[in-house]
Kinemage of the C-alpha trace (Angstrom):
@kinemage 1
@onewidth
@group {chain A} dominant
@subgroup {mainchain}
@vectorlist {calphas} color= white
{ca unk a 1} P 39.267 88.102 29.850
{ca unk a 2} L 36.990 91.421 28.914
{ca unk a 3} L 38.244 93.762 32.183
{ca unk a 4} L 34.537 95.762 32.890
{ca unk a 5} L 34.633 96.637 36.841
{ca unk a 6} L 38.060 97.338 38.187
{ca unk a 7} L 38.874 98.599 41.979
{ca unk a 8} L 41.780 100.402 42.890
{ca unk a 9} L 42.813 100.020 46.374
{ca unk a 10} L 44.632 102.453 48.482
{ca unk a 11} L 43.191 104.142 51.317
{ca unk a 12} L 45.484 106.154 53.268
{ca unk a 13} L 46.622 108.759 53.102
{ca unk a 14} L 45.897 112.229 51.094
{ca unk a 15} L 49.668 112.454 49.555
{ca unk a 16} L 49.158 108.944 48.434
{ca unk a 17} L 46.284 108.874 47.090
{ca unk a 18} L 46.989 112.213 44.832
{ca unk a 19} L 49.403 110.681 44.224
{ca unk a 20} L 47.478 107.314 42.862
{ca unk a 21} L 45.853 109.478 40.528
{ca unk a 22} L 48.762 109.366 38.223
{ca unk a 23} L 47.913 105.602 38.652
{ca unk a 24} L 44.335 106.112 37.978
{ca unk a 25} L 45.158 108.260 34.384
{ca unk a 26} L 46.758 105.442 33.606
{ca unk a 27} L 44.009 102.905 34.266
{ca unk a 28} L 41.721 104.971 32.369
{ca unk a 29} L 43.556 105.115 29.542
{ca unk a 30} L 44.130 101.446 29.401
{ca unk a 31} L 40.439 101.076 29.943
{ca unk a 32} L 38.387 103.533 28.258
{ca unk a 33} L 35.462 101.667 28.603
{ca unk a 34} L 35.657 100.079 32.301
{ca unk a 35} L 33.862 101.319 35.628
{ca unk a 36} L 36.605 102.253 37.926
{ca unk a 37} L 35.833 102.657 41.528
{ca unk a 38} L 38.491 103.619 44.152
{ca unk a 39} L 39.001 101.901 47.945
{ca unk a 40} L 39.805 105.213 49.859
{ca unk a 41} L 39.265 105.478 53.587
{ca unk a 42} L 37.063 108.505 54.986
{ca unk a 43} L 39.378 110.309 55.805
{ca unk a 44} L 41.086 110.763 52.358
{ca unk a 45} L 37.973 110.300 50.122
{ca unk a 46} L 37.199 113.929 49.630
{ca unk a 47} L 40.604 114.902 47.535
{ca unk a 48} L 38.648 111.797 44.714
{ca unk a 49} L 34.981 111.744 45.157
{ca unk a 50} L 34.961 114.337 42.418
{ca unk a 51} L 37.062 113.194 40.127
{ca unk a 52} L 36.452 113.135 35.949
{ca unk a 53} L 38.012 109.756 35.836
{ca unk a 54} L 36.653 107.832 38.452
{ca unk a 55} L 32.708 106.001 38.257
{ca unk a 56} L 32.337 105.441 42.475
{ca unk a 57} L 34.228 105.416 45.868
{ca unk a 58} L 34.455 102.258 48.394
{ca unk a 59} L 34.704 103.988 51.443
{ca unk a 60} L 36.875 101.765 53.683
{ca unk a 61} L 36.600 103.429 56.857
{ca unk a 62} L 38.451 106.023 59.398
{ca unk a 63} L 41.599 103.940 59.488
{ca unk a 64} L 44.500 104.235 57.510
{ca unk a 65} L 44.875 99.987 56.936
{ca unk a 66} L 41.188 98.754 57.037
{ca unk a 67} L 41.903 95.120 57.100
{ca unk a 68} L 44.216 95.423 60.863
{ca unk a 69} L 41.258 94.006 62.715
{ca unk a 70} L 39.218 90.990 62.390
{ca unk a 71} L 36.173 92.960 61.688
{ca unk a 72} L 37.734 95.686 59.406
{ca unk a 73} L 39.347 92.424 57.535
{ca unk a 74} L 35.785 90.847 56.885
{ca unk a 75} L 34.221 93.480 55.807
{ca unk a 76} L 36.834 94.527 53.401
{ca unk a 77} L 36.776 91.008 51.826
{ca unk a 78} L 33.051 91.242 52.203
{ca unk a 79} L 33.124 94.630 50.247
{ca unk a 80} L 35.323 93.568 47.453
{ca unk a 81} L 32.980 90.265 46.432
{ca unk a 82} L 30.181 92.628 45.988
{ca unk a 83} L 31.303 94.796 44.061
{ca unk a 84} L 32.088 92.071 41.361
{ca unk a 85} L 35.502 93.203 40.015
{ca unk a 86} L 37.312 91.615 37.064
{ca unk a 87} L 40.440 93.161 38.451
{ca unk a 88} L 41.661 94.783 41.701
{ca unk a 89} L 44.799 97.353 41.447
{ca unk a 90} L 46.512 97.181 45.097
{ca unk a 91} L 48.954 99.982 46.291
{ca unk a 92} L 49.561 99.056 49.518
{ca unk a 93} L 52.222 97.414 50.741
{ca unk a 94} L 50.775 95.058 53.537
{ca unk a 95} L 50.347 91.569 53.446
{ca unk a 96} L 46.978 92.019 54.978
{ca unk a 97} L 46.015 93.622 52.472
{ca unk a 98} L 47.708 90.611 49.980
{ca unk a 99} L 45.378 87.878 51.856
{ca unk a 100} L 42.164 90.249 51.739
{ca unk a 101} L 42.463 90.525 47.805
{ca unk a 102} L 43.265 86.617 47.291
{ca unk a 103} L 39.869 86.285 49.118
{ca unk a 104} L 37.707 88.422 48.044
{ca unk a 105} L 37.574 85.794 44.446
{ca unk a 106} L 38.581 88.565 41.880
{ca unk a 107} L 39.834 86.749 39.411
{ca unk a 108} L 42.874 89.361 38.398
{ca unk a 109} L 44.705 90.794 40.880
{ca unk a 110} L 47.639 93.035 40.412
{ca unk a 111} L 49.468 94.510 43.185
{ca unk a 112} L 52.526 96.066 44.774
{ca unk a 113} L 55.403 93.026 46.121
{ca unk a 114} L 57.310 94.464 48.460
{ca unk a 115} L 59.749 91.939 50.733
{ca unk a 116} L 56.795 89.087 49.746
{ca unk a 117} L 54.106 90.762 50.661
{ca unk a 118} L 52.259 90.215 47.595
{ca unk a 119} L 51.625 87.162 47.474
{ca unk a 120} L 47.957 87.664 47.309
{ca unk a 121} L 48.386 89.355 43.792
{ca unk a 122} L 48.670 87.401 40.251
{ca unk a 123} L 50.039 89.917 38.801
{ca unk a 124} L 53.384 91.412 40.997
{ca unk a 125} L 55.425 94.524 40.522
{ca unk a 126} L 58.146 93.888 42.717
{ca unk a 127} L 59.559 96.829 45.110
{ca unk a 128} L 62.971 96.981 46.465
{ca unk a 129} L 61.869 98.891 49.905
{ca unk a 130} L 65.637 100.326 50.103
{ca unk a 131} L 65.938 101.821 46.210
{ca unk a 132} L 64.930 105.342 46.445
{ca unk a 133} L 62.324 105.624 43.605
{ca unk a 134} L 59.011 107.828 43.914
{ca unk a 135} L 55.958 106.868 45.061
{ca unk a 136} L 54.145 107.683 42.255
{ca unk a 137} L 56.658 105.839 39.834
{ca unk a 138} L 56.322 102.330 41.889
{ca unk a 139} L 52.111 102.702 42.032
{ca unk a 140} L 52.578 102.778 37.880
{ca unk a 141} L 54.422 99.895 38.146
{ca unk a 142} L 51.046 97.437 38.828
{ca unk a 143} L 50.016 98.960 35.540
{ca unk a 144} L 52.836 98.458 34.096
{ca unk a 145} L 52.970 95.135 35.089
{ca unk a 146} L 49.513 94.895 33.606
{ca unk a 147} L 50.963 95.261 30.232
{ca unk a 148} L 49.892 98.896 29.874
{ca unk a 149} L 51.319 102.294 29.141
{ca unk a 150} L 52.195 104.671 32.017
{ca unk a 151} L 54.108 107.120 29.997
{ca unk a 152} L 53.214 110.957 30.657
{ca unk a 153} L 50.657 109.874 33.549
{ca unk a 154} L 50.488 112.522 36.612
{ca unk a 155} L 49.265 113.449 39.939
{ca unk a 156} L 45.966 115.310 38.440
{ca unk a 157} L 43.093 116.899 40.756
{ca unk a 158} L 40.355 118.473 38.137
{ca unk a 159} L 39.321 122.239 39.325
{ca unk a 160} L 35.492 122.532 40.276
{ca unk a 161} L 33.936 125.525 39.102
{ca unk a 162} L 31.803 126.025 42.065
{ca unk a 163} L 35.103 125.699 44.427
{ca unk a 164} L 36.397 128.280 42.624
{ca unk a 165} L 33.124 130.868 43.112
{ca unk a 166} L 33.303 129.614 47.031
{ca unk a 167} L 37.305 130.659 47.175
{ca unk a 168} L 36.801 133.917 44.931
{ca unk a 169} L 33.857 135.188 47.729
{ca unk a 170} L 35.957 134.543 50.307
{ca unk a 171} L 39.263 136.430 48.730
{ca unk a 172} L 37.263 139.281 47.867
{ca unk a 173} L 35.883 139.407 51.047
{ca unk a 174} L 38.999 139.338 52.822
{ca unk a 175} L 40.442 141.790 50.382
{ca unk a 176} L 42.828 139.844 48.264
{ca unk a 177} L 42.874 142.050 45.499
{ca unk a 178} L 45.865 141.171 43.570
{ca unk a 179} L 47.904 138.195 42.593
{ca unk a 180} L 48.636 136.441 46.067
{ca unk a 181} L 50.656 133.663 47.710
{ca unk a 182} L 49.639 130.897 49.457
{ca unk a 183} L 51.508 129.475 52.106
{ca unk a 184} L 50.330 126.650 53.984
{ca unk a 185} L 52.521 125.966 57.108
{ca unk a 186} L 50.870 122.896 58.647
{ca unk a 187} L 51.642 119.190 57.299
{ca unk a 188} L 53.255 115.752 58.838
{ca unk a 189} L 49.892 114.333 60.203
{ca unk a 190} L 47.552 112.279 58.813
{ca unk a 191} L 45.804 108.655 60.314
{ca unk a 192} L 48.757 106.381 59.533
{ca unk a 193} L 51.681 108.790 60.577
{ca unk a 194} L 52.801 111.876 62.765
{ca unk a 195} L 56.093 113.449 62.141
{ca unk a 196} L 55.903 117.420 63.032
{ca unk a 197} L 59.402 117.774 61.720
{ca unk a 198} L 58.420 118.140 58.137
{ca unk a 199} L 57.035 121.629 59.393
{ca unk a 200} L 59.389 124.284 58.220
{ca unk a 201} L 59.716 126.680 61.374
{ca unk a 202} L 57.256 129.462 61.387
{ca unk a 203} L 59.386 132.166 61.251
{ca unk a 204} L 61.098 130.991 57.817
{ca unk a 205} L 57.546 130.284 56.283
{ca unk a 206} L 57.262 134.394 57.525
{ca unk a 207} L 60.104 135.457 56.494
{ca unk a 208} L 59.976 133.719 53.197
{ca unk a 209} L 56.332 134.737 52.411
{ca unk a 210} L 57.384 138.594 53.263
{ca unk a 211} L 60.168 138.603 50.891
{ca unk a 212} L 58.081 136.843 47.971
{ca unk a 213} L 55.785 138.943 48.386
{ca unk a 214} L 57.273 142.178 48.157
{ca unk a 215} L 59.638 140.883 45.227
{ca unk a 216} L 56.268 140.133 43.106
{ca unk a 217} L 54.220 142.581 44.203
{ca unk a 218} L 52.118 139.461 45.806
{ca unk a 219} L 49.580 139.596 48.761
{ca unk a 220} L 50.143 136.871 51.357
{ca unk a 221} L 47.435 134.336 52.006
{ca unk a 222} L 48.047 132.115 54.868
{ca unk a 223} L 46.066 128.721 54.654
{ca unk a 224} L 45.938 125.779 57.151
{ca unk a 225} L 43.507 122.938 58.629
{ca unk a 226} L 41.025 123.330 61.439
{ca unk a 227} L 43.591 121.974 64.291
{ca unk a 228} L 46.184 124.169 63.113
{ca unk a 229} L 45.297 127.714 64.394
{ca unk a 230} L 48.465 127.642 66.528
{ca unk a 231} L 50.460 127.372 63.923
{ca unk a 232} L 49.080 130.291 61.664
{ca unk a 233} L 49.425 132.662 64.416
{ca unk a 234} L 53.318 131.221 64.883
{ca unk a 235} L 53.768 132.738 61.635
{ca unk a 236} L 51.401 135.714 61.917
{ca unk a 237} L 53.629 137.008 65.089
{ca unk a 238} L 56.998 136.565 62.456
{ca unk a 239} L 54.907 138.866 59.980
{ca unk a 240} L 56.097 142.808 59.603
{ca unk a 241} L 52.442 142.926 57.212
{ca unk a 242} L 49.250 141.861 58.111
{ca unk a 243} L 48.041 138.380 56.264
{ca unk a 244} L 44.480 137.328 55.427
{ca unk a 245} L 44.526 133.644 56.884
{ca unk a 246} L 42.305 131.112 56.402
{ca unk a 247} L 42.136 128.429 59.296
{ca unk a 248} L 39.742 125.064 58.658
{ca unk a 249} L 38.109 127.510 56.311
{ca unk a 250} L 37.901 125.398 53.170
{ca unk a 251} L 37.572 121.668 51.836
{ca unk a 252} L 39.666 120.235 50.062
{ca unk a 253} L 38.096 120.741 46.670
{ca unk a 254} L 38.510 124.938 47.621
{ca unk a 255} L 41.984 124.417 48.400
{ca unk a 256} L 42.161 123.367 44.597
{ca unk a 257} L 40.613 125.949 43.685
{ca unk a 258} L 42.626 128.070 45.995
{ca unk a 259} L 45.721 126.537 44.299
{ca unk a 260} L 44.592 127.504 41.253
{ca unk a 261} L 43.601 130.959 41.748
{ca unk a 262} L 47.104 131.504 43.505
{ca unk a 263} L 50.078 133.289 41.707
{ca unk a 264} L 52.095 130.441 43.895
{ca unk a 265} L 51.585 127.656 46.470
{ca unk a 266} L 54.193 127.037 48.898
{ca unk a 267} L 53.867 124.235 51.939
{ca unk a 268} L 55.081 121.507 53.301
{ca unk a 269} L 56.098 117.650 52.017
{ca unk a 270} L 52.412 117.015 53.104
{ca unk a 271} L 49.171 116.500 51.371
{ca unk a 272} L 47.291 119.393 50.968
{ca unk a 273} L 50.684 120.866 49.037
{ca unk a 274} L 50.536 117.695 46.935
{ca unk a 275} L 46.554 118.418 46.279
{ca unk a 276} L 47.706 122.014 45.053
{ca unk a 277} L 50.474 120.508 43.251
{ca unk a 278} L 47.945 118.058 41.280
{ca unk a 279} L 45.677 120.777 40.277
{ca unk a 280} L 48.551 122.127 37.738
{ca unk a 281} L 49.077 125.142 40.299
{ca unk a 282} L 52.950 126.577 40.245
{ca unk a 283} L 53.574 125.110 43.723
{ca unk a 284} L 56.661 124.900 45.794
{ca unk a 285} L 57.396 121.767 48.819
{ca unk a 286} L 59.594 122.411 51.389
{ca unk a 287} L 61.249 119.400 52.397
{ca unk a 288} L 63.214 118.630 55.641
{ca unk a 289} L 63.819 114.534 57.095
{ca unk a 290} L 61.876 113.338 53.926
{ca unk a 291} L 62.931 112.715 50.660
{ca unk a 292} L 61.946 114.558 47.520
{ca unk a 293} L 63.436 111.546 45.391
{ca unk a 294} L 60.167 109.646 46.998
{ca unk a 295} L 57.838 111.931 47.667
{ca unk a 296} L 58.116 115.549 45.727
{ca unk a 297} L 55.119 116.618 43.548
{ca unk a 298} L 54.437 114.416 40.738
{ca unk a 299} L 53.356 117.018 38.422
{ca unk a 300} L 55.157 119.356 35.802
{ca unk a 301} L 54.927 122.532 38.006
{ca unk a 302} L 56.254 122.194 40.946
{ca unk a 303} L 59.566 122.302 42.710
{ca unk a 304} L 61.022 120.462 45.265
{ca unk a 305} L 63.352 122.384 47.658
{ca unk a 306} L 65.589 120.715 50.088
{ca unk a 307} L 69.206 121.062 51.642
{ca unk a 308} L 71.345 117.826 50.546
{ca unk a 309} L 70.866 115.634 53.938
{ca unk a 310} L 71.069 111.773 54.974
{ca unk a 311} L 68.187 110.574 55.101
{ca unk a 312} L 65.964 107.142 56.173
{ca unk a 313} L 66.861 105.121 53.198
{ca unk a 314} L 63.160 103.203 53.644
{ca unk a 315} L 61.626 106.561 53.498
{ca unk a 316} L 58.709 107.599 55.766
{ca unk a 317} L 58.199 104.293 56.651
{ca unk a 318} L 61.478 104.435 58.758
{ca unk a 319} L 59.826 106.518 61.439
{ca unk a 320} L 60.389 110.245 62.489
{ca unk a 321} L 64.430 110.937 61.925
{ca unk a 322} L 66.130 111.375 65.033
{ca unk a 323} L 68.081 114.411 65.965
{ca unk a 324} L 66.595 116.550 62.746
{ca unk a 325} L 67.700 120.071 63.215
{ca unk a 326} L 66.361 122.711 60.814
{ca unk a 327} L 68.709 125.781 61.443
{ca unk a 328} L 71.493 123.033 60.802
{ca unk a 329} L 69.620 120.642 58.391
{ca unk a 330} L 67.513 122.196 56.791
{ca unk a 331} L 67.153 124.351 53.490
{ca unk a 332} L 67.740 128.193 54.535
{ca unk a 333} L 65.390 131.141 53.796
{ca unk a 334} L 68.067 132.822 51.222
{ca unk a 335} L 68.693 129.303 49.243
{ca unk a 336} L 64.714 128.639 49.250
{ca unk a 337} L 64.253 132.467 47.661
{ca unk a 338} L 67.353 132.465 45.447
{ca unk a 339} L 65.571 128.612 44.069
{ca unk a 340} L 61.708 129.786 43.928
{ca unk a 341} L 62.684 132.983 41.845
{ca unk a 342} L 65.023 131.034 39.105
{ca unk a 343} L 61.884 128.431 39.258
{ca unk a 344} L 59.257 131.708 38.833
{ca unk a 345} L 61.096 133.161 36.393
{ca unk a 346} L 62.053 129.912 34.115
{ca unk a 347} L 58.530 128.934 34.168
{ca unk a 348} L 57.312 132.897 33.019
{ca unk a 349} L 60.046 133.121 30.091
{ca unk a 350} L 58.805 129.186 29.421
């Protein structure tokens, strides 16, 4: 059958769904010609509703899973019959999910199988919830279970121009005058999860960020979301220099631009450091109880740093890790350093 309208479905959350647009490249590429829209809830919609490869959003609501309730289930279906698709692209693992796509009447539906949950789909790519694989690799799997190509697919935000003139204001106007650093200390919280303990402490995020900076000649910028003022000025009272710091300052699109503009990104194994990572910025994610096999940046310029640990073999989905200790678990301020500067300076001789 001629594929014209596809939807790809995942809603939550903003890691994910950058990380989907590896899955999206793909899709595009396998069908040039098609009109793609994406199923994103509200609250992750903004890192897409831009995007070069994409014809129109679904937006599926404030909740991570829109089909949990009865109503959020009906509409869903309701949702997916009129928009007419030839084929529906699932990434979520719920069998909620499974039954709203077998009822919504699209004729091809591929999807992720995970312990039988997909037994909506027609087309399965079966996932083996306790092999460590990353997230972005099992997503290409439903197109590769399509029959198509996934090779040299990425994460991949495209940089607006007129984020960029917003951010450049703003830097000059805060007198960032040279090549800076961006460190973003917030992350773990989004609709479908909260896990603080993927937050490196403040003091190593100052301590790091001082030592970069004078080692490259860099100017610190400290970035972070509207709620997380507290933790800016955790760092700021850690910092020998002053900072410019931008707090709930800029959308999302900005912090790609941001990203961009930056001589370095360094944050947390949390969205907004995957959202640098997938605008082809040099970024660096700090990981603690989480798993960089899973979850690290999905993109060619970006490193991963992370003391050896045990970890939840199901991944995130296992729940906050009990007992997680940084000073004795987690990567050190001297091995992060020693790691970003063999990364910088690979990547410059490169």
């Amino acid at each position: 059958m001629s594929i014209r309208r596809i939807v790809l479905i995942l809603p939550c959350c903003i890691g994910d769904v950058v990380l989907a647009t590896a899955t999206l490249m793909a899709l595009r590429r396998a069908y040039p010609q098609a009109h793609i829209t994406w199923a994103v809830g509200s609250w992750s919609r903004a890192v897409v509703e831009s995007h070069d490869l994409l014809d129109a959003l679904l937006d599926t609501g404030p909740h991570a899973l829109p089909v949990k309730s009865l109503a959020g289930f009906t509409r869903f279906v309701q949702q997916l019959r009129a928009g007419r698709y030839d084929l529906a692209v699932s990434l979520v693992r719920s069998p909620l999910m499974s039954a709203a796509v077998l009822l919504s009447g699209i004729p091809k539906r591929a999807g992720l199988d995970s312990a039988g949950r997909g037994f909506g789909y027609n087309i399965r790519a079966p996932v083996n919830p306790r092999e460590p694989r990353h997230e972005a690799q099992i997503y290409l799997d439903v197109v590769r279970a399509l029959g198509k190509d996934a090779e040299g697919c990425v994460a991949n935000v495209p940089v607006q121009g007129e984020d960029v003139a917003v951010v450049k204001a703003a830097l000059a106007q805060a007198g960032v005058q040279r090549r800076f650093i961006v460190l973003n200390p917030a992350g773990g919280r989004n609709p479908g999860m909260i896990m603080d303990s993927k937050r490196w402490p403040p003091q190593n995020v100052a301590a790091l960020g001082e030592r970069l900076a004078a080692r490259y000649g860099a100017q610190m910028v400290l970035v972070a979301g509207p709620d997380d003022g507290a933790l800016v000025e955790a760092v700021q009272a850690h910092l020998q220099q002053p900072c410019v710091a931008f707090v709930g300052r800029f959308t999302f699109g900005q912090i790609v631009a941001l990203a961009d503009l930056a001589w370095l990104y360094i944050g947390n194994d949390t969205g907004l450091t995957h959202l640098a990572a997938a605008s082809d910025a040099r970024t660096v994610m700090i990981f603690g109880p989480s798993d960089p096999v899973r979850y690290a940046p999905f993109t060619t310029n970006s490193l991963a740093l992370r003391k050896p640990a045990p970890v939840d073999a199901r991944g995130v989905a296992g729940g906050a890790q009990k007992g997680w200790d940084w000073a004795r678990d987690g990567i050190s301020v001297d091995d992060a350093e020693n790691q970003i500067a063999a990364f910088v300076e690979d990547l410059m001789s490169g």
